[in-house]
py3Dmol code that shows the C-alpha trace and the ligand (Angstrom):
import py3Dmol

protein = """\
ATOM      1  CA  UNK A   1       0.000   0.000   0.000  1.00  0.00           C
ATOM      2  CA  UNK A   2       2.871   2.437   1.200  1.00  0.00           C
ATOM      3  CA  UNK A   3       6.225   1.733   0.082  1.00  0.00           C
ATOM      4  CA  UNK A   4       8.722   4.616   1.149  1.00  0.00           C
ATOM      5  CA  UNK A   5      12.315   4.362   0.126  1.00  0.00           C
ATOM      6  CA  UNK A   6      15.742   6.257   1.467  1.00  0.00           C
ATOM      7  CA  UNK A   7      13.794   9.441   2.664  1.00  0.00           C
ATOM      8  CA  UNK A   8      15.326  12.538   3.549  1.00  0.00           C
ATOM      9  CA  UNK A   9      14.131  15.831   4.270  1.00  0.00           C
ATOM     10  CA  UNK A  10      15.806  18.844   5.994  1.00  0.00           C
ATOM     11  CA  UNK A  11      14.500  22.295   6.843  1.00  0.00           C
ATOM     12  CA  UNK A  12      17.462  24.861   6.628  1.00  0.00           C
ATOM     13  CA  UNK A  13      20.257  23.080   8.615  1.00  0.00           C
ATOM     14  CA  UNK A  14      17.829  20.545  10.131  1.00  0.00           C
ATOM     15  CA  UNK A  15      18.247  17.148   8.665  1.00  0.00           C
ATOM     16  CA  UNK A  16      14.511  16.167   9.918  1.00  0.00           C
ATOM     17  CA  UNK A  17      14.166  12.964   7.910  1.00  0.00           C
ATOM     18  CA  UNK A  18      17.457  10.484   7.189  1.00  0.00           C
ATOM     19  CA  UNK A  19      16.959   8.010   5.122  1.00  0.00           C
ATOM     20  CA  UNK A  20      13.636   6.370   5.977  1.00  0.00           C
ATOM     21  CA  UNK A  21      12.544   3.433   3.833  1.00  0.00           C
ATOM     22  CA  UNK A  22       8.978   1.763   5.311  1.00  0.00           C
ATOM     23  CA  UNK A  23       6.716  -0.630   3.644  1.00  0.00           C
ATOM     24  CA  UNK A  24       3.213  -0.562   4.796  1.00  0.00           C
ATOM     25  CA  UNK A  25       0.961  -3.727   3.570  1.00  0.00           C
ATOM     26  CA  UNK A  26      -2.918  -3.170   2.895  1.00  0.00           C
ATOM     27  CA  UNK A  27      -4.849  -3.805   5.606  1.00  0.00           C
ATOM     28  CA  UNK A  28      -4.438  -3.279   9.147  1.00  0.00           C
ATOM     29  CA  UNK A  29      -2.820  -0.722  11.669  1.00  0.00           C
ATOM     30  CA  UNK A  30       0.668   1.050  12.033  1.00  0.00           C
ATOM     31  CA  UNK A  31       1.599   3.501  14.670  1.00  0.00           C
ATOM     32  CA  UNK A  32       4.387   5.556  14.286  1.00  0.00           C
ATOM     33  CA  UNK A  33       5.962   6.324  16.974  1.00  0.00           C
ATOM     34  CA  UNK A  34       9.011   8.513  18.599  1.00  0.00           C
ATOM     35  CA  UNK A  35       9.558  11.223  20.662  1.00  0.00           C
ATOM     36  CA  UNK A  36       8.501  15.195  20.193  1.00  0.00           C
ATOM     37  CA  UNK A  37      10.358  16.318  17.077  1.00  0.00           C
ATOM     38  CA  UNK A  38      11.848  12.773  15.658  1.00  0.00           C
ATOM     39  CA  UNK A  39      10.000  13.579  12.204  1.00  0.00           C
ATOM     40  CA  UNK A  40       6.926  11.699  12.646  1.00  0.00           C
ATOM     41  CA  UNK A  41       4.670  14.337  11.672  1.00  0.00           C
ATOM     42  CA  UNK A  42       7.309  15.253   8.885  1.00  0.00           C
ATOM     43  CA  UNK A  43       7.131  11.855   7.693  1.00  0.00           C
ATOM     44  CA  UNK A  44       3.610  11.428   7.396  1.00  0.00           C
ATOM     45  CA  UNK A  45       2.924  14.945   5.639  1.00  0.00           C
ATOM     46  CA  UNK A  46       5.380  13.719   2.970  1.00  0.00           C
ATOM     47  CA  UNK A  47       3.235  10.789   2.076  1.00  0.00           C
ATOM     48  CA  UNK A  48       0.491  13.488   2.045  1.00  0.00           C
ATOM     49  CA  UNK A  49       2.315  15.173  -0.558  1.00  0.00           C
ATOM     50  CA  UNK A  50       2.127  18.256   2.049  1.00  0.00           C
ATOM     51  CA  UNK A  51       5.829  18.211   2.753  1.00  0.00           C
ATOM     52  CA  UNK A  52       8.064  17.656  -0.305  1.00  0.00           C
ATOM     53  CA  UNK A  53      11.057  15.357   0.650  1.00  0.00           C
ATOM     54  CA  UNK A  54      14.701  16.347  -0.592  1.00  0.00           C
ATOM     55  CA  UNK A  55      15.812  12.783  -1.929  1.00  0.00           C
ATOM     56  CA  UNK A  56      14.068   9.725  -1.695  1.00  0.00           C
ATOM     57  CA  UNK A  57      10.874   8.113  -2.895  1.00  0.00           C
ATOM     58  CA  UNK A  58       7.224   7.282  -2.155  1.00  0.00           C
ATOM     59  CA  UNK A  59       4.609   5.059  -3.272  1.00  0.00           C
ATOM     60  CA  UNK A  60       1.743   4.524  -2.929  1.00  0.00           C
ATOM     61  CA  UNK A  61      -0.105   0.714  -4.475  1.00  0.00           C
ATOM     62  CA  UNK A  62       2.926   1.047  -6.824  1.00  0.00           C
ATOM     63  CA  UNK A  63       3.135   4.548  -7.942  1.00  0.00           C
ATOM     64  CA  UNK A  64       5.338   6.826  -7.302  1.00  0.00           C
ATOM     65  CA  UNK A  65       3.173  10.004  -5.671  1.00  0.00           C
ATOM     66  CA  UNK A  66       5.846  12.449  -7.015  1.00  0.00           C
ATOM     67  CA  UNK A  67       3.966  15.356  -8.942  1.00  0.00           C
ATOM     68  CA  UNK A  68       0.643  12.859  -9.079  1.00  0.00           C
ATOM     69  CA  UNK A  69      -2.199  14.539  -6.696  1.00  0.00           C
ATOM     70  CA  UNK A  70      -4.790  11.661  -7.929  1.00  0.00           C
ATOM     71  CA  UNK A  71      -3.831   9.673  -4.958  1.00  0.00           C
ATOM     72  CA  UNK A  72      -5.172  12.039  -2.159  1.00  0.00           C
ATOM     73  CA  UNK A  73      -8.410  11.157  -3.270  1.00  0.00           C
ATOM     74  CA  UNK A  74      -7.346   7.715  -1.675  1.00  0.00           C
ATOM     75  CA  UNK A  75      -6.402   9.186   1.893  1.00  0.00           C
ATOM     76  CA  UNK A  76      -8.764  10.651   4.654  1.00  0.00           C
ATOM     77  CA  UNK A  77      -6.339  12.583   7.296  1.00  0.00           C
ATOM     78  CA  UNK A  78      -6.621  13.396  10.588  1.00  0.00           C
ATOM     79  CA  UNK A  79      -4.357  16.778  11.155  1.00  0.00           C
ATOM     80  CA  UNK A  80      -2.555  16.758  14.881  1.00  0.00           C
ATOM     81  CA  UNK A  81      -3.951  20.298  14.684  1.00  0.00           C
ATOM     82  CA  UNK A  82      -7.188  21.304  13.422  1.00  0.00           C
ATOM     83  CA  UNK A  83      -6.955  25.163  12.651  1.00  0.00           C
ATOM     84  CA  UNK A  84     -10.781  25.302  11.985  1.00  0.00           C
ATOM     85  CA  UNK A  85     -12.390  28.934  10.571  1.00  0.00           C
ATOM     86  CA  UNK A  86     -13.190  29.750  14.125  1.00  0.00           C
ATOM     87  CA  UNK A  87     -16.368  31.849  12.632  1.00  0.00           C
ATOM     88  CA  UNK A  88     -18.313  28.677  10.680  1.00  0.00           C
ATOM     89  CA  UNK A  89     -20.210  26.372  12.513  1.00  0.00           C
ATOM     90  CA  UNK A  90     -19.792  22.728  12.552  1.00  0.00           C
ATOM     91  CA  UNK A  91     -22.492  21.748  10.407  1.00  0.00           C
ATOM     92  CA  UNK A  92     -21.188  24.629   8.027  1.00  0.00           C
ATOM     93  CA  UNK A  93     -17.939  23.024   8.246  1.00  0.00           C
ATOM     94  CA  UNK A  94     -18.865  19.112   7.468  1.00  0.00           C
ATOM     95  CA  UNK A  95     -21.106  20.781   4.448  1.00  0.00           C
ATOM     96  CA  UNK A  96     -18.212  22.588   2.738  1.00  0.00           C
ATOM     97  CA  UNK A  97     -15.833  19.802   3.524  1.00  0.00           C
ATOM     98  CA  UNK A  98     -18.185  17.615   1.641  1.00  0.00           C
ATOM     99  CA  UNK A  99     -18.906  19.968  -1.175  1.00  0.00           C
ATOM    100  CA  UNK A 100     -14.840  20.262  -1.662  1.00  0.00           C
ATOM    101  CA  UNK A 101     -13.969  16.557  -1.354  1.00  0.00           C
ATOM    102  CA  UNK A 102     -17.066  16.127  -3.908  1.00  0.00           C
ATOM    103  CA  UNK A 103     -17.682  11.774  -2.613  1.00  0.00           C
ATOM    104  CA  UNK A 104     -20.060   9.826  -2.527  1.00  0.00           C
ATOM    105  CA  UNK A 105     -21.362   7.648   0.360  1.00  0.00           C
ATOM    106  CA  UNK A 106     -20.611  10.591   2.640  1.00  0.00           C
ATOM    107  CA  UNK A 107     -20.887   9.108   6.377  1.00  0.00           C
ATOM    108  CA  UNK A 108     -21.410  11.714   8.681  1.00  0.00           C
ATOM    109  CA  UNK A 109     -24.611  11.387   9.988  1.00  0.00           C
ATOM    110  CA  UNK A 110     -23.475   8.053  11.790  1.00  0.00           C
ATOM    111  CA  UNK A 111     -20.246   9.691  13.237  1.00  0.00           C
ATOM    112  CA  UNK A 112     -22.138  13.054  14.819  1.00  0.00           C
ATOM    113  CA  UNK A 113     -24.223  10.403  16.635  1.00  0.00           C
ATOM    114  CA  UNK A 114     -21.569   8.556  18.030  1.00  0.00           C
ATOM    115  CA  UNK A 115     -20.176  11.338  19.011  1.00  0.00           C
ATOM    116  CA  UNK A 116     -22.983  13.273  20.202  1.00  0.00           C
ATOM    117  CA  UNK A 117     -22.216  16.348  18.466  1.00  0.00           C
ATOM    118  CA  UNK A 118     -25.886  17.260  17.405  1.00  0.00           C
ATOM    119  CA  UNK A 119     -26.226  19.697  20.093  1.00  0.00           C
ATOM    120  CA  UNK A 120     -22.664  21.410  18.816  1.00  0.00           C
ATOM    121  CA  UNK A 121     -24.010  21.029  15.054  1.00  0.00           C
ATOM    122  CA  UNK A 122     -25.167  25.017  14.743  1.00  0.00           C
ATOM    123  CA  UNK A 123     -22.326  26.729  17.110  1.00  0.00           C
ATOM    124  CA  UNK A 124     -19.396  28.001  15.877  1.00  0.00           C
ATOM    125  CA  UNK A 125     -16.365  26.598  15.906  1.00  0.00           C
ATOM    126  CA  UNK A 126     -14.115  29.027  17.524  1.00  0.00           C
ATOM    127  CA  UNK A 127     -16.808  28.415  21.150  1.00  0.00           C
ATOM    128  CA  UNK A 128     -15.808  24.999  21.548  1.00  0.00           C
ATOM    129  CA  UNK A 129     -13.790  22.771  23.748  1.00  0.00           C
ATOM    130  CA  UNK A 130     -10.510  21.495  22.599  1.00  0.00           C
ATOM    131  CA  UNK A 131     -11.939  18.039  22.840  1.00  0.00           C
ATOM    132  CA  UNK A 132     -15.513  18.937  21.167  1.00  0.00           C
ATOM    133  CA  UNK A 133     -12.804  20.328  18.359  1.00  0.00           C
ATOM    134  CA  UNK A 134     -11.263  17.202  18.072  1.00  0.00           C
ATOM    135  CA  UNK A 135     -14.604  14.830  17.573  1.00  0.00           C
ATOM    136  CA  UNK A 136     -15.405  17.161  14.648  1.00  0.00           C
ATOM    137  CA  UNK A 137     -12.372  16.610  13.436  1.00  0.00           C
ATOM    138  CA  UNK A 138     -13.020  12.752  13.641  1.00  0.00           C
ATOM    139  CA  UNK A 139     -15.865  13.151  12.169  1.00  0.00           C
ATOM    140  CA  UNK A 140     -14.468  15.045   8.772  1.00  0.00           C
ATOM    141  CA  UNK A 141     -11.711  12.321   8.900  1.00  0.00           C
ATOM    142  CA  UNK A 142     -13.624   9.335   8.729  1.00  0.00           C
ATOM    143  CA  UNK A 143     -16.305  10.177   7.018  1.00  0.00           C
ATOM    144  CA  UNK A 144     -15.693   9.561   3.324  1.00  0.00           C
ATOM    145  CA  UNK A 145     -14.557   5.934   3.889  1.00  0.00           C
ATOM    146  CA  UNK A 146     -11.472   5.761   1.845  1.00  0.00           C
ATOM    147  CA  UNK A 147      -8.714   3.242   1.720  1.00  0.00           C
ATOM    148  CA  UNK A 148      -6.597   4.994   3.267  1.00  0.00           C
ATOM    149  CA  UNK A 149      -6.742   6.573   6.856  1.00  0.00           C
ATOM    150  CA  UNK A 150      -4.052   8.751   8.290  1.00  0.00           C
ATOM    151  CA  UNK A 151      -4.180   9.441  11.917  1.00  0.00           C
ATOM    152  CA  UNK A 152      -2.021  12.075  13.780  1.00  0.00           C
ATOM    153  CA  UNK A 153      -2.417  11.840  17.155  1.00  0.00           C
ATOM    154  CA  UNK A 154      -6.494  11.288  16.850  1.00  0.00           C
ATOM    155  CA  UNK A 155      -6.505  10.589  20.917  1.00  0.00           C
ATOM    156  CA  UNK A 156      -5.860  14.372  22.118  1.00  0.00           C
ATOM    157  CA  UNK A 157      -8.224  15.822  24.579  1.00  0.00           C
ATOM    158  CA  UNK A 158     -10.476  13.186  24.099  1.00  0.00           C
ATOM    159  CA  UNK A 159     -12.840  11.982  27.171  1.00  0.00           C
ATOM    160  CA  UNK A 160     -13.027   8.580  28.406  1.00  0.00           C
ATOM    161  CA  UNK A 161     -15.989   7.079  26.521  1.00  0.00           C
ATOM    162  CA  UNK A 162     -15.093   8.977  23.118  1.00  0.00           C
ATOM    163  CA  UNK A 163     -11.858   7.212  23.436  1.00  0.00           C
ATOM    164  CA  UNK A 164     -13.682   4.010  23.362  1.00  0.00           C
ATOM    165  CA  UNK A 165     -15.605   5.019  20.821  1.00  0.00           C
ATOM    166  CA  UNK A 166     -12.898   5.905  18.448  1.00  0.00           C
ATOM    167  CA  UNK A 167     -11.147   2.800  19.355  1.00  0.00           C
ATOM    168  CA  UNK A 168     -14.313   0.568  18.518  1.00  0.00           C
ATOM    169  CA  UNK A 169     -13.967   2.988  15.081  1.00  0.00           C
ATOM    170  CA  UNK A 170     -10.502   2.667  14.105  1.00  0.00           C
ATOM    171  CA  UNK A 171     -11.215  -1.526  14.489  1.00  0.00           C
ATOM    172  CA  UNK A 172     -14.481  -1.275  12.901  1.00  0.00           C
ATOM    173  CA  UNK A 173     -12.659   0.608  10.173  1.00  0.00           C
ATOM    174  CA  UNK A 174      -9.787  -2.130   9.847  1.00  0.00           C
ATOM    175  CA  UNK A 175     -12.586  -4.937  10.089  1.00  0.00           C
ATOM    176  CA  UNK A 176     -13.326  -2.832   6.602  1.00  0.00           C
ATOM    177  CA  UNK A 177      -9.430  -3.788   5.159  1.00  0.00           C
ATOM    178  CA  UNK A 178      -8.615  -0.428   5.266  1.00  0.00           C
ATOM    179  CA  UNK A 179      -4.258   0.519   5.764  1.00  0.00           C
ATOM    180  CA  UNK A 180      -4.602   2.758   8.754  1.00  0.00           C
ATOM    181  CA  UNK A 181      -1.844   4.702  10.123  1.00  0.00           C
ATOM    182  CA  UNK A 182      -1.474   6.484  13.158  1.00  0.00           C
ATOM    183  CA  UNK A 183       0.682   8.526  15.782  1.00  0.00           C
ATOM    184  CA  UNK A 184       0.050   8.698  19.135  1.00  0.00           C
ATOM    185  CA  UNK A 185       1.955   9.536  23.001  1.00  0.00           C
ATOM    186  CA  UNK A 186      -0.364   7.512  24.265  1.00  0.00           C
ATOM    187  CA  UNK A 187       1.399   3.762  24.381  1.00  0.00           C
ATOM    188  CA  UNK A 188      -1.669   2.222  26.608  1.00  0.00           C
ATOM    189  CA  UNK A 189      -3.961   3.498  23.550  1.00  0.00           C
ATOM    190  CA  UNK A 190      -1.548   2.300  20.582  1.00  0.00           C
ATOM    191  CA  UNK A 191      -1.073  -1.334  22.404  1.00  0.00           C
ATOM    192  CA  UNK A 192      -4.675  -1.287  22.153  1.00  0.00           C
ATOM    193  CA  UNK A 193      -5.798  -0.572  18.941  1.00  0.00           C
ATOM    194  CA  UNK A 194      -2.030  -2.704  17.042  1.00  0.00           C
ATOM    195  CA  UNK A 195       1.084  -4.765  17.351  1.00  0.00           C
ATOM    196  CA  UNK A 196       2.667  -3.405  14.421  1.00  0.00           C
ATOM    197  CA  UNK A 197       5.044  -0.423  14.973  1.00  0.00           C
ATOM    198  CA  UNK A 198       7.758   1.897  13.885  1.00  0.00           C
ATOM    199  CA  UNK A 199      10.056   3.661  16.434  1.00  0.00           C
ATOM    200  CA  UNK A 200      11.298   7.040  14.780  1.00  0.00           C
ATOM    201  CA  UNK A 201      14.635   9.067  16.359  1.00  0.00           C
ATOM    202  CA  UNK A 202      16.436  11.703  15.190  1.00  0.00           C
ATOM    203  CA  UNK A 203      14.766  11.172  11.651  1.00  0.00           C
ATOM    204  CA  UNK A 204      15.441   7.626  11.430  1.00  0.00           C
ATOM    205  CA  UNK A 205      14.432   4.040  11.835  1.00  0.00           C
ATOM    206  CA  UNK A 206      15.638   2.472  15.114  1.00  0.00           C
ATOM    207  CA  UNK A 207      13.111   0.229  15.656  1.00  0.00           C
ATOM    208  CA  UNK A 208      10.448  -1.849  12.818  1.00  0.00           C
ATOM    209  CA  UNK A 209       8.161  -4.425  14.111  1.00  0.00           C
ATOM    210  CA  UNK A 210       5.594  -5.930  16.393  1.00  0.00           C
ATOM    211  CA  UNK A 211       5.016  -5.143  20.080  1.00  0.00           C
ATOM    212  CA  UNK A 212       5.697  -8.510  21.200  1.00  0.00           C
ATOM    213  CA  UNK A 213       9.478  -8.489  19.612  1.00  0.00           C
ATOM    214  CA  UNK A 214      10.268  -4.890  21.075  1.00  0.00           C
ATOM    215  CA  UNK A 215       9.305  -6.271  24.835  1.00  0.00           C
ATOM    216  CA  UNK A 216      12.146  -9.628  23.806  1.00  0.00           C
ATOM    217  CA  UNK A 217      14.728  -7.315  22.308  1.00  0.00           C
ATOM    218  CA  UNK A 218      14.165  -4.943  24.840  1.00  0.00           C
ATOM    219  CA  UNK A 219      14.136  -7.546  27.529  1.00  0.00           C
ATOM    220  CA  UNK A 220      11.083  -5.282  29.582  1.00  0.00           C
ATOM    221  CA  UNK A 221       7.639  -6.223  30.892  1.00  0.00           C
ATOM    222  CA  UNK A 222       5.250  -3.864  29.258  1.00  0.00           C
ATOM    223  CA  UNK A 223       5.492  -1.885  26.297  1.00  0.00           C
ATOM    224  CA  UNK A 224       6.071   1.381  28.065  1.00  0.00           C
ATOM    225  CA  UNK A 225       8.969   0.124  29.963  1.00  0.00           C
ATOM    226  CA  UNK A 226      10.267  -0.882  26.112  1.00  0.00           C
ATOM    227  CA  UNK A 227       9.593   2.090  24.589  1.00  0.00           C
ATOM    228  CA  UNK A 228      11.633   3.665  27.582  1.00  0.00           C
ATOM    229  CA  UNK A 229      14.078   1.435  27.152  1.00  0.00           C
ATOM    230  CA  UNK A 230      14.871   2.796  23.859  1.00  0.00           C
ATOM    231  CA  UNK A 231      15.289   6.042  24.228  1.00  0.00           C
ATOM    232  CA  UNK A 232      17.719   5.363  27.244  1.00  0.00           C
ATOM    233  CA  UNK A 233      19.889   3.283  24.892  1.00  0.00           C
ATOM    234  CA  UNK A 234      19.650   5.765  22.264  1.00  0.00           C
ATOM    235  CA  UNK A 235      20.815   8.840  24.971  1.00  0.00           C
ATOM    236  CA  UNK A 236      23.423   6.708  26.344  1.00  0.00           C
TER     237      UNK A 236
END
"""
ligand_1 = """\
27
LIG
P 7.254 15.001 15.478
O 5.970 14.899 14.712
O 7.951 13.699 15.661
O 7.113 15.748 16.776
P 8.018 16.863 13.393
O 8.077 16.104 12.118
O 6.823 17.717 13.659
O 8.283 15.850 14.600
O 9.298 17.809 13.499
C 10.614 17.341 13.348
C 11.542 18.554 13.284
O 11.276 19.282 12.102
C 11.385 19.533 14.431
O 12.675 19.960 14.815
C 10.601 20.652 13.823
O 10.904 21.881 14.446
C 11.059 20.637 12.382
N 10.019 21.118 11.451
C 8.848 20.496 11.193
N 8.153 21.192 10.258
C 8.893 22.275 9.932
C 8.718 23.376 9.018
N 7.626 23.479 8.257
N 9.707 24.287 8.954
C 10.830 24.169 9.715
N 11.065 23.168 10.589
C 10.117 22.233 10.690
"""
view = py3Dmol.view(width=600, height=400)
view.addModel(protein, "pdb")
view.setStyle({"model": 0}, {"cartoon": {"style": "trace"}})
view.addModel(ligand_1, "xyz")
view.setStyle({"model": 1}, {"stick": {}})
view.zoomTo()
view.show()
């Protein structure tokens, strides 16, 4: 599904991405993880086409993404910040979102009742919470059902039972063969929702597999004590 090879990006004098190459198989879910500024974000809005890498290359089912938009069309994205027009209100919002994405099969009556956003559907958006914010942004993310999902840190400022409820919706969604990939601090949340992960540092690769074999390499109990484990190594 993803295939990225020998990735590098820099901005300025910062060499943010060095040398990444990733495969990503159809069907199921990645998390990328790493600590604050190891290029996760970087990486992912590169295979968004939002960043444009220095060297390297990206494909996606085979094709190299390189001065070919066509492939968005495949993606829905969840942005780790959602800078929403502070003076439209949510239903506003989902309406033009639709009109611009222009899909069919548009799912969003199903989401705002998950949710419970209909009592948030006519405010604007610049009175809500941080965490009302974020289940509209859920909402526009995983509403067009495509292939594709792209998750940056989906969990933030989320209460209890909408956590649940976007977990039941990111396995729901795999149930559905979609590739989904996502970044997240949380380590109790990624453990639940995958196995499979990637461990970014300093712009690279330092650790590409399941859950199970980071606890054995790393020789710890629980994958937070692993991930921990890491980064000592790496600052030692
Ligand atoms: P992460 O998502 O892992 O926290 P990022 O990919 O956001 O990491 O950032 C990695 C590094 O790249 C940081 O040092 C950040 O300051 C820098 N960076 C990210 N985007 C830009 C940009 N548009 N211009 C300049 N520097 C950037």
């Amino acid at each position: 599904m993803i295939k990225v090879q020998d990735l590098h990006k820099k901005f300025g004098k910062n060499q943010v991405l060095q040398g990444v190459d990733l495969e990503i198989e159809q069907g199921g879910i990645f998390a990328i993880l790493g600590p604050n500024g190891s290029g996760k974000t970087t990486l992912i809005k590169s295979i968004l086409g939002m960043v444009i890498p220095n060297s390297g290359v990206i494909k996606i089912e085979g094709k190299p993404i390189k001065k070919d938009w066509k492939y968005r069309h495949k993606i829905d994205y969840l942005p780790q910040i959602a800078n929403f027009p502070s003076n439209l209100t949510v239903q506003e919002l989902i309406n033009m979102i639709k009109d611009l994405r222009g899909k069919e099969n548009v799912d969003d009556l199903r989401l705002i009742e998950l949710f419970k956003l209909q009592p948030f559907l006519k405010k604007k958006l610049g009175n809500l919470s941080g965490g009302t914010k974020q289940k509209v942004n859920i909402v526009l993310a995983f509403m067009f059902d495509s292939p594709l999902l792209i998750l940056d840190e989906p969990t933030s400022g989320l209460d209890p039972i909408s956590l649940l409820r976007l977990k039941d919706l990111i396995n729901s969604e795999k149930e559905k063969g979609k590739t989904i990939l996502i970044t997240s601090h949380i380590m109790s949340f990624v453990e639940q929702v995958t196995n499979d992960i990637v461990f970014l540092l300093e712009g690279k690769i330092y650790f590409k597999g399941s859950i199970t074999q980071l606890k054995e390499q790393t020789q710890q109990p629980d994958f937070e004590h692993a991930i921990a484990s890491i980064l000592q190594q790496s600052y030692d």
